[in-house]
MDTraj code that builds the backbone (N, CA, C; nanometers):
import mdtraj as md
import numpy as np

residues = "UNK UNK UNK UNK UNK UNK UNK UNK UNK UNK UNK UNK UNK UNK UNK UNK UNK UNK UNK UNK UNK UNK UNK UNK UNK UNK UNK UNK UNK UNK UNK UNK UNK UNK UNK UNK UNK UNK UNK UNK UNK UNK UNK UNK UNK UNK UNK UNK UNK UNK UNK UNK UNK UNK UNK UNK UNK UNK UNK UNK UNK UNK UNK UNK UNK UNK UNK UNK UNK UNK UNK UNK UNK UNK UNK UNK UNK UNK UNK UNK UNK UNK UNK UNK UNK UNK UNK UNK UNK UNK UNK UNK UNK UNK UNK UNK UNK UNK UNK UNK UNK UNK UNK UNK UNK UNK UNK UNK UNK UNK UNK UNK UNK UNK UNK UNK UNK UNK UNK UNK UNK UNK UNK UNK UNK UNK UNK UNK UNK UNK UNK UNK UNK UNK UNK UNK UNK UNK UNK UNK UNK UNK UNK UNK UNK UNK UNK UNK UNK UNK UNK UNK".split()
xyz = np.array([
    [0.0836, -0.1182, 0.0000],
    [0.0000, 0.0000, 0.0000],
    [0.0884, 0.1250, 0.0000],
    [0.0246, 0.2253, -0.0646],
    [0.1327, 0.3808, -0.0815],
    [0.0804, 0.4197, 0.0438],
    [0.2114, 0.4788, 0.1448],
    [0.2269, 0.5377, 0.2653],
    [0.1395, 0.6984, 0.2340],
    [0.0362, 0.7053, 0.3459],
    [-0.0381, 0.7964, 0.3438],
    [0.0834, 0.9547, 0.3530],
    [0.0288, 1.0752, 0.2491],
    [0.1445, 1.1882, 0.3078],
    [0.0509, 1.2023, 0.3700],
    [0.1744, 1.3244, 0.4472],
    [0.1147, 1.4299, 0.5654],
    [0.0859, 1.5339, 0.5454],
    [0.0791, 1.6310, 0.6407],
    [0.0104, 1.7833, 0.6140],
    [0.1668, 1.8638, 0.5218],
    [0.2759, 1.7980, 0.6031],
    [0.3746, 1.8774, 0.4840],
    [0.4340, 1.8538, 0.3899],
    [0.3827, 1.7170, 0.3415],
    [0.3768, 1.6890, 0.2049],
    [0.2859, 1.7630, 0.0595],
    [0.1845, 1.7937, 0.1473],
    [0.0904, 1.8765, 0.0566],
    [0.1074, 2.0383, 0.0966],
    [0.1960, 2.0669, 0.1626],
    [0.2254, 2.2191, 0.1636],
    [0.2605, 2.2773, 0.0241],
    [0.2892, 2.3670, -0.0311],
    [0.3312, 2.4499, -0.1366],
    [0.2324, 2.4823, -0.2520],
    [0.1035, 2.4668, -0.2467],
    [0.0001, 2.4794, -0.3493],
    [-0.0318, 2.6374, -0.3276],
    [-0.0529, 2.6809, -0.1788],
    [-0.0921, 2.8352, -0.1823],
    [0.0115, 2.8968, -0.1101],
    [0.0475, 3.0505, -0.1324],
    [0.1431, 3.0619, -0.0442],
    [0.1098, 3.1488, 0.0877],
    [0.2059, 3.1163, 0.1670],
    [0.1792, 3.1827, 0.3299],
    [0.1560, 3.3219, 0.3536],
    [0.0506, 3.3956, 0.3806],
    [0.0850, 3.5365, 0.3564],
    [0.0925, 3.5964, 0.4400],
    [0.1626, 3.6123, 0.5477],
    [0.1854, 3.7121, 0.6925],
    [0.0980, 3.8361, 0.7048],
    [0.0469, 3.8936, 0.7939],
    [0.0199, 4.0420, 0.8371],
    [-0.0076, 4.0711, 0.9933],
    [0.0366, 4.1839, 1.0016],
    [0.0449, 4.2049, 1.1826],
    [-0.0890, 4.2622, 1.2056],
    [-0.1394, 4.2213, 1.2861],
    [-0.3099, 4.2822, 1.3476],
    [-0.3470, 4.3969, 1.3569],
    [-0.2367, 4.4788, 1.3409],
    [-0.2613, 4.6430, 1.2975],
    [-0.3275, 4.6659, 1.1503],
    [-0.2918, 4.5666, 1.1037],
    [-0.3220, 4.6161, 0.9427],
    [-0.4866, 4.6254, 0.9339],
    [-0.5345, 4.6377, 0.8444],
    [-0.6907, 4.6942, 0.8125],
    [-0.7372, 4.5403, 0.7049],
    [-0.8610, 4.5459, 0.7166],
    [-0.9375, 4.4704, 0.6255],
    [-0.8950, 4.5292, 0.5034],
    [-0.8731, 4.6268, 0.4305],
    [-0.8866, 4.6379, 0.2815],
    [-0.7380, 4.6213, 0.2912],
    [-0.6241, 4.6163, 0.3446],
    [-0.4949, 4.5652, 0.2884],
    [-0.5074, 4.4350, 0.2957],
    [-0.5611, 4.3693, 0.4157],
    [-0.5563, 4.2148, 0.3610],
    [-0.6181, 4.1830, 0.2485],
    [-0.7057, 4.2420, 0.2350],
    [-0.8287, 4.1990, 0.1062],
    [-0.7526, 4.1718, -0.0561],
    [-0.6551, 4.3288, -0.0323],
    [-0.5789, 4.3557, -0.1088],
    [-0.4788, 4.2211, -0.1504],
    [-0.3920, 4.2088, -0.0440],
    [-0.3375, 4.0865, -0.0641],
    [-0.3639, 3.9902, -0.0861],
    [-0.4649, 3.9469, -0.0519],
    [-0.5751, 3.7975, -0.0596],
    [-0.5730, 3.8041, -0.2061],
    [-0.5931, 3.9164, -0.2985],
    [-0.6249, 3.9422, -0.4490],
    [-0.4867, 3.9499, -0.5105],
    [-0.3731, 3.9610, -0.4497],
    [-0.2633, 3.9867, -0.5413],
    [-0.1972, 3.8505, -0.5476],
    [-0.2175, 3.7669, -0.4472],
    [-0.1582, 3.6568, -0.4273],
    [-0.2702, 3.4840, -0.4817],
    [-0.4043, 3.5451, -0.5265],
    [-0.4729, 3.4912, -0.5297],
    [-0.5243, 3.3911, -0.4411],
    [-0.5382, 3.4100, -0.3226],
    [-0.5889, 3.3392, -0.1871],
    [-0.7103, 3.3907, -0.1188],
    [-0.7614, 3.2766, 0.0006],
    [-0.8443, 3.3079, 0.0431],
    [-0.8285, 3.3763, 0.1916],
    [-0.7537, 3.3955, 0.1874],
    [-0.6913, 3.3793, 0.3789],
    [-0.5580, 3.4493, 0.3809],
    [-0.5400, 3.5135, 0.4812],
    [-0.4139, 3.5454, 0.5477],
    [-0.3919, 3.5238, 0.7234],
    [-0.2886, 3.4875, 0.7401],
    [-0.2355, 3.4833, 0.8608],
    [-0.2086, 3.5913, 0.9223],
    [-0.2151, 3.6039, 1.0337],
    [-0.1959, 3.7238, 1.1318],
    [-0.1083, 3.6970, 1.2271],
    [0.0304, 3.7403, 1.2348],
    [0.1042, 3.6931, 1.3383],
    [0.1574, 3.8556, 1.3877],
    [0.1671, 3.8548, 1.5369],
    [0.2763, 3.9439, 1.6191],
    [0.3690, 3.8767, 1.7004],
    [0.5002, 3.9330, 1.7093],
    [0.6117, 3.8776, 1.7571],
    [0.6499, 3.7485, 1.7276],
    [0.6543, 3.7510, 1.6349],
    [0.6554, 3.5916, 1.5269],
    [0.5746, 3.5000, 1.5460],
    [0.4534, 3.5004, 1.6350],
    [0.3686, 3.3996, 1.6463],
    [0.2701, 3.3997, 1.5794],
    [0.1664, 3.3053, 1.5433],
    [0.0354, 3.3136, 1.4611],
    [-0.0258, 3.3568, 1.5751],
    [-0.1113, 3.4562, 1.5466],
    [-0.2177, 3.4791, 1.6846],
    [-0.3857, 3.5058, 1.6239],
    [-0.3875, 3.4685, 1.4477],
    [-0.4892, 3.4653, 1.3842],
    [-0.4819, 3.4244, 1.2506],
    [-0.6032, 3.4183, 1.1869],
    [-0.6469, 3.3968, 1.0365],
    [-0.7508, 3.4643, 1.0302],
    [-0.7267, 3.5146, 0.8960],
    [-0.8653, 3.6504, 0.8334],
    [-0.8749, 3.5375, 0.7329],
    [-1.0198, 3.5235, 0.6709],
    [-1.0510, 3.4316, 0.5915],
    [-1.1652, 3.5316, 0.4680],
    [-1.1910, 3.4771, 0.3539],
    [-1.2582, 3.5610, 0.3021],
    [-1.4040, 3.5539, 0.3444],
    [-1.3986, 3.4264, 0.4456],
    [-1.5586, 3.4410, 0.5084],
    [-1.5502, 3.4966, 0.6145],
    [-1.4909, 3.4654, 0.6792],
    [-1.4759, 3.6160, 0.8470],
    [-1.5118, 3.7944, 0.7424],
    [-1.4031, 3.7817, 0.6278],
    [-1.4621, 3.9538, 0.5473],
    [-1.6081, 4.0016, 0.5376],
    [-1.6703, 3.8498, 0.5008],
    [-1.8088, 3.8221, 0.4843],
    [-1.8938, 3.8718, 0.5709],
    [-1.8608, 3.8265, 0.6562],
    [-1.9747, 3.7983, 0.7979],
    [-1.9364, 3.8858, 0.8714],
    [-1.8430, 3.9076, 0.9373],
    [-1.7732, 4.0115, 1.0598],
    [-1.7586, 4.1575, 0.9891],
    [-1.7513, 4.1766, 0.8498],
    [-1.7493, 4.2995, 0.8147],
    [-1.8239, 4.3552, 0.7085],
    [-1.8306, 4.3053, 0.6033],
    [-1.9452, 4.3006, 0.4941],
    [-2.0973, 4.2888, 0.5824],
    [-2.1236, 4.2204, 0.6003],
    [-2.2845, 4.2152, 0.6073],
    [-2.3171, 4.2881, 0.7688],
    [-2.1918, 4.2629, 0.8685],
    [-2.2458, 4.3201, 0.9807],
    [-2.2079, 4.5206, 0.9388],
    [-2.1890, 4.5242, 0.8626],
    [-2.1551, 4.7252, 0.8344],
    [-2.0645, 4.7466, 0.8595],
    [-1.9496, 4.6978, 0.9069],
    [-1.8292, 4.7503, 0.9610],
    [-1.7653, 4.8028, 0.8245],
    [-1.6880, 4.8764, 0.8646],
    [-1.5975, 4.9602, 0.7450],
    [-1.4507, 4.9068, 0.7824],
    [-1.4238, 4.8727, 0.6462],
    [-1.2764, 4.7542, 0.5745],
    [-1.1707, 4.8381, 0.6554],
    [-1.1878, 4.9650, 0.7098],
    [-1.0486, 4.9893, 0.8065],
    [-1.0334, 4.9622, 0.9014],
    [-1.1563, 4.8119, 0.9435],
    [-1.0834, 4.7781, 1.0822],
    [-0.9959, 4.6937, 1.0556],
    [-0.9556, 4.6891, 1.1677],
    [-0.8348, 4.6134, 1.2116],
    [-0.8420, 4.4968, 1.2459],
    [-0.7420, 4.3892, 1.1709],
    [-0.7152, 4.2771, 1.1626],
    [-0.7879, 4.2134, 1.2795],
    [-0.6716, 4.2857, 1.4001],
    [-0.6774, 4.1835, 1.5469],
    [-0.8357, 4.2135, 1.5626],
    [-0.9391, 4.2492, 1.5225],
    [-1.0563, 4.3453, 1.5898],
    [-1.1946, 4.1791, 1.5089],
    [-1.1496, 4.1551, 1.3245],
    [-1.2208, 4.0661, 1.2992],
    [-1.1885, 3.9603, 1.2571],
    [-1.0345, 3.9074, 1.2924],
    [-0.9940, 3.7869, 1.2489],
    [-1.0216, 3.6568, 1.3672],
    [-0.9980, 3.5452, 1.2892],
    [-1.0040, 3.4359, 1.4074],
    [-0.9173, 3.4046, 1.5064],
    [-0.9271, 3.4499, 1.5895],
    [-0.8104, 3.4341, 1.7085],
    [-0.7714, 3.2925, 1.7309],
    [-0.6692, 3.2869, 1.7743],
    [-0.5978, 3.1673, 1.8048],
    [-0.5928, 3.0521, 1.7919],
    [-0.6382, 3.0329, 1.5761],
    [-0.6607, 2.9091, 1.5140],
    [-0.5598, 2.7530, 1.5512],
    [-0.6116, 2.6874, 1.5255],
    [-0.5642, 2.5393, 1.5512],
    [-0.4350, 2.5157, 1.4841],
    [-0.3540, 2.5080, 1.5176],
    [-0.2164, 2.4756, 1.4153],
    [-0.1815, 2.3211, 1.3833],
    [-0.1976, 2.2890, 1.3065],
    [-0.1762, 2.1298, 1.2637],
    [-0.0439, 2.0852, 1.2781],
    [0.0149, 1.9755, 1.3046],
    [0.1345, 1.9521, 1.3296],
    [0.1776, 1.9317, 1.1919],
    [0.2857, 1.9437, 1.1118],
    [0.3596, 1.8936, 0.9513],
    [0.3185, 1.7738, 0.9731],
    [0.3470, 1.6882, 1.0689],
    [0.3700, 1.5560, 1.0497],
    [0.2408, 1.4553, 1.0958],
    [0.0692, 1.4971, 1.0946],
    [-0.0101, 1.4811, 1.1223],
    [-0.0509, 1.4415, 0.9393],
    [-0.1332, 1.2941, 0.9797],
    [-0.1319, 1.2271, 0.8130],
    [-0.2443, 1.2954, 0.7679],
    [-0.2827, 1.3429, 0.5944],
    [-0.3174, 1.3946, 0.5944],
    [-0.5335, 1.3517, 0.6171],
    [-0.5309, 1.2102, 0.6544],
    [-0.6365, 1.2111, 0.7060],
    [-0.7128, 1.2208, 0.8549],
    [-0.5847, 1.2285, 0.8983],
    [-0.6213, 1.2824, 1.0461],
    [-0.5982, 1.3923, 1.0489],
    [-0.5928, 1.4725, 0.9233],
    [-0.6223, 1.6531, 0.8902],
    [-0.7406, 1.6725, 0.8703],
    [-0.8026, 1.6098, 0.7984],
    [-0.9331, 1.6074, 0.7431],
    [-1.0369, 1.6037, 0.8148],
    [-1.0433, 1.5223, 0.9239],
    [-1.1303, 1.4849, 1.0828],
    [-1.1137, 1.6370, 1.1431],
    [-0.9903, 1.6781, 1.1295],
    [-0.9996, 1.7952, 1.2364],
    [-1.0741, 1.9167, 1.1511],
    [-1.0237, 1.9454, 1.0655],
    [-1.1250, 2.0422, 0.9527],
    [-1.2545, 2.0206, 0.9493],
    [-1.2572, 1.8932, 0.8891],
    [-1.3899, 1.8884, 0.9007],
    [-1.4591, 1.9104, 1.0355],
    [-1.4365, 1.8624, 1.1495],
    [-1.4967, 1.8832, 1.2956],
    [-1.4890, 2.0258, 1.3064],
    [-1.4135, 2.0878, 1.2874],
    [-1.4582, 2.2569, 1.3227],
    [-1.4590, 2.3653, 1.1731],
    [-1.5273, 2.2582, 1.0693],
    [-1.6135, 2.3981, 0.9696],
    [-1.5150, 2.4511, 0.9138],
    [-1.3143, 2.4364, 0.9555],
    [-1.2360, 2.4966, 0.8518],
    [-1.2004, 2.4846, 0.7338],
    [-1.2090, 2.5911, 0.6201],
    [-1.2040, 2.5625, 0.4950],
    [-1.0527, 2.5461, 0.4807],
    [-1.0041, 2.6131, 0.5875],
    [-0.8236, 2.6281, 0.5496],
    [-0.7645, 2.5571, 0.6618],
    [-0.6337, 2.4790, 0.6454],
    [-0.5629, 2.4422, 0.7588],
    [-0.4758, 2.5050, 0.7296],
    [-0.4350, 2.5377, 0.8800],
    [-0.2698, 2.5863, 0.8987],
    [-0.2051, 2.4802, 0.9386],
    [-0.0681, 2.4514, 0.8686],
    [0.0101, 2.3667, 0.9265],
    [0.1005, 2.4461, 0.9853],
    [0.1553, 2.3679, 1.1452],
    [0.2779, 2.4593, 1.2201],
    [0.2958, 2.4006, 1.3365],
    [0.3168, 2.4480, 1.4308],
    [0.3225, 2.3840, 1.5981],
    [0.4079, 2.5193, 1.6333],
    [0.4292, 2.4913, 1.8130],
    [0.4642, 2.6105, 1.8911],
    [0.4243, 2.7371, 1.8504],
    [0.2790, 2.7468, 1.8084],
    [0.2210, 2.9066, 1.7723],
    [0.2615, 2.9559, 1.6762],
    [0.3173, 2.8957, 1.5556],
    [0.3963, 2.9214, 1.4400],
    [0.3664, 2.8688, 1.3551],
    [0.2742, 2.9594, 1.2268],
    [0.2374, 2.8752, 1.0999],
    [0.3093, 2.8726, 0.9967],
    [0.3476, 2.7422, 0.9125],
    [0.4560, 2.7330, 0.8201],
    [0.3808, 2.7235, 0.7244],
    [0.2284, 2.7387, 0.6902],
    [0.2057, 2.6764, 0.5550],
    [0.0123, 2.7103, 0.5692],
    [-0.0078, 2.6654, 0.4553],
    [-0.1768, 2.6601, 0.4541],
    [-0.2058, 2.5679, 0.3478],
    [-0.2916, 2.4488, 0.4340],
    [-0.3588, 2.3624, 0.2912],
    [-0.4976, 2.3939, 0.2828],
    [-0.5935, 2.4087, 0.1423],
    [-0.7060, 2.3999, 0.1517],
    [-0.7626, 2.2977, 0.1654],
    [-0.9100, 2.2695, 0.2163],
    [-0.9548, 2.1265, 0.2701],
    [-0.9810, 2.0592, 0.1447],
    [-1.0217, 2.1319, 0.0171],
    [-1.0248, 2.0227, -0.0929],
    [-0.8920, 1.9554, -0.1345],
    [-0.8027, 2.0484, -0.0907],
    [-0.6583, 1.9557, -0.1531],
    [-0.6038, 1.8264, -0.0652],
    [-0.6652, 1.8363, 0.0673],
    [-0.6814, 1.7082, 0.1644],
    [-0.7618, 1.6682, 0.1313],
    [-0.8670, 1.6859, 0.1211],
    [-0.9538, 1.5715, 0.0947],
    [-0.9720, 1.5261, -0.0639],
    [-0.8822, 1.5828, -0.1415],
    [-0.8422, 1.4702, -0.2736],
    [-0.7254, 1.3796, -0.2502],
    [-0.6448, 1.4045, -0.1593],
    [-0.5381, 1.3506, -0.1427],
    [-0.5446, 1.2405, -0.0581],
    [-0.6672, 1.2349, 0.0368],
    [-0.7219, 1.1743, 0.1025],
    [-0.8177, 1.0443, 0.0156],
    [-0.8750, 1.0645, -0.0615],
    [-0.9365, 0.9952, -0.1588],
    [-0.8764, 0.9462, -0.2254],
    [-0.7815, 1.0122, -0.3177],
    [-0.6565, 0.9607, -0.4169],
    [-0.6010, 0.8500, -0.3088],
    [-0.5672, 0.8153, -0.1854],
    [-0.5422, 0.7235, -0.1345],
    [-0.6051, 0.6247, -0.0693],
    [-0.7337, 0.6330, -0.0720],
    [-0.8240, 0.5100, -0.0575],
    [-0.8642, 0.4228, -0.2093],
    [-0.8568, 0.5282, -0.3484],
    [-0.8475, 0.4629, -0.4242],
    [-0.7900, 0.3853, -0.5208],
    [-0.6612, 0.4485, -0.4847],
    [-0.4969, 0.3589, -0.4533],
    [-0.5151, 0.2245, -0.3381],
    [-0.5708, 0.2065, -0.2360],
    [-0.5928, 0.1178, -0.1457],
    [-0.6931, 0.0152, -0.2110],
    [-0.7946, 0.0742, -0.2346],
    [-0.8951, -0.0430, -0.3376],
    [-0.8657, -0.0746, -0.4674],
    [-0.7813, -0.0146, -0.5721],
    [-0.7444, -0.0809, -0.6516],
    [-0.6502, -0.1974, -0.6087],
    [-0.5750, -0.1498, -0.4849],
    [-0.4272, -0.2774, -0.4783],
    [-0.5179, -0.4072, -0.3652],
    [-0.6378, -0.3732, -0.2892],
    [-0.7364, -0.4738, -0.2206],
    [-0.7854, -0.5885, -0.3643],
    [-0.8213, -0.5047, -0.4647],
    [-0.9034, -0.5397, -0.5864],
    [-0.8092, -0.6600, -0.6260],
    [-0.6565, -0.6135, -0.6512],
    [-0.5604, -0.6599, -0.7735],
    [-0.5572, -0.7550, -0.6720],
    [-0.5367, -0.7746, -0.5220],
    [-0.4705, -0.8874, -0.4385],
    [-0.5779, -0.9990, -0.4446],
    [-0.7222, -0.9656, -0.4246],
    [-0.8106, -1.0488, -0.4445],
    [-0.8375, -1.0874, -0.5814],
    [-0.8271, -1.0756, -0.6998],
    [-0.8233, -1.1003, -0.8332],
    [-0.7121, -1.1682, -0.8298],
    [-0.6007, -1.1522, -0.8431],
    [-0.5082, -1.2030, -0.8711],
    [-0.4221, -1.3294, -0.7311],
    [-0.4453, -1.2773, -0.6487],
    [-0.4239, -1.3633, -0.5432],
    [-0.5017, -1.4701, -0.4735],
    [-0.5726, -1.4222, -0.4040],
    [-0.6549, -1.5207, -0.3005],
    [-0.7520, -1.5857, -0.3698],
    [-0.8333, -1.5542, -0.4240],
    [-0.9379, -1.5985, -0.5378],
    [-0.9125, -1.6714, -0.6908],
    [-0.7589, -1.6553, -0.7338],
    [-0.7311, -1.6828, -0.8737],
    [-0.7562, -1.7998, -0.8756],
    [-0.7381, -1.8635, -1.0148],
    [-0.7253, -1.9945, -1.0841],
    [-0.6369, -2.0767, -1.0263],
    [-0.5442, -2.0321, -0.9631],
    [-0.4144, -2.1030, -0.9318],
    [-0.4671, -2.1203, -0.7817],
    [-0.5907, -2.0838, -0.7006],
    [-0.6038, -2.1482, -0.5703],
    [-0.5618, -2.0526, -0.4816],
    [-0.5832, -2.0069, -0.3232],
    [-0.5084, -1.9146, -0.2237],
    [-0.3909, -1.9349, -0.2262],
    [-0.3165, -1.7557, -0.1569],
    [-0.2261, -1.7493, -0.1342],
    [-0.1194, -1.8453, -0.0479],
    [-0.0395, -1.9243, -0.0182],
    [0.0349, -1.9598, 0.0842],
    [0.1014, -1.8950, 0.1871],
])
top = md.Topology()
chain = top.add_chain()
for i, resn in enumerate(residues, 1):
    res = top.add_residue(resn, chain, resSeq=i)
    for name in ("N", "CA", "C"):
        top.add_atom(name, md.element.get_by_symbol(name[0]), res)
traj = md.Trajectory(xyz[None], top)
């Protein structure tokens, strides 16, 4: 069977985009658009201490009236879940999925190294169950069941 990757195997599809909690909704927004992403990270003193998502823009500032010059620390998600690199990537998927995140951060000690989106786990996640049932398929076709009688 192909060894399941992990969360930092599938790192490098979007890239990491830093901003300090001073900054305003329309510079992240800004960036979110130059970099083509959905999300930015919010760290002070080198730690992650948030994620602005384009649905927090949604909800916390778009529809509730707030005006795009607030400030990061004021409508981002405080003190998101950091995934370990080395957490497989279907015991990524359980945790996303259990709390509604569209984005994982991968990192540990309050420090995010990366961001996967949940569809790119959960194809990667699939791509390896159907790698698992084709090679279940080929062992029972060709092995246990063949013409030639069970395996020894």
């Amino acid at each position: 069977m192909i060894p399941e990757k992990t969360m930092l195997d599938l790192l490098g599809g979007d890239p990491l985009v830093r901003m300090p909690p001073h900054a305003t909704v329309t510079e992240a927004s800004r960036e979110m658009l130059r970099h083509h992403i959905g999300a930015v990270v919010i760290e002070e003193n080198d730690q992650t201490i948030g994620i602005l998502t384009e649905r927090d823009i949604n909800y916390r500032v778009v529809a509730s009236g707030r005006d795009t010059t607030a400030l990061l620390r004021d409508v981002m998600t405080p003190d998101p879940t950091l995934i370990p690199p080395n957490t497989k990537a279907s015991d990524a998927l359980r945790q996303v999925v259990h709390h509604r995140y569209r984005y994982a951060l991968v990192g540990q000690d309050r420090k995010a190294i990366g961001i996967v989106l949940i569809s790119r786990i959960f194809a990667e996640v699939t791509k390896n169950l159907d790698n698992n049932v084709d090679e279940i398929d080929a062992f029972i076709r060709d092995g246990v069941f063949s013409d030639r009688g069970p395996l020894h």
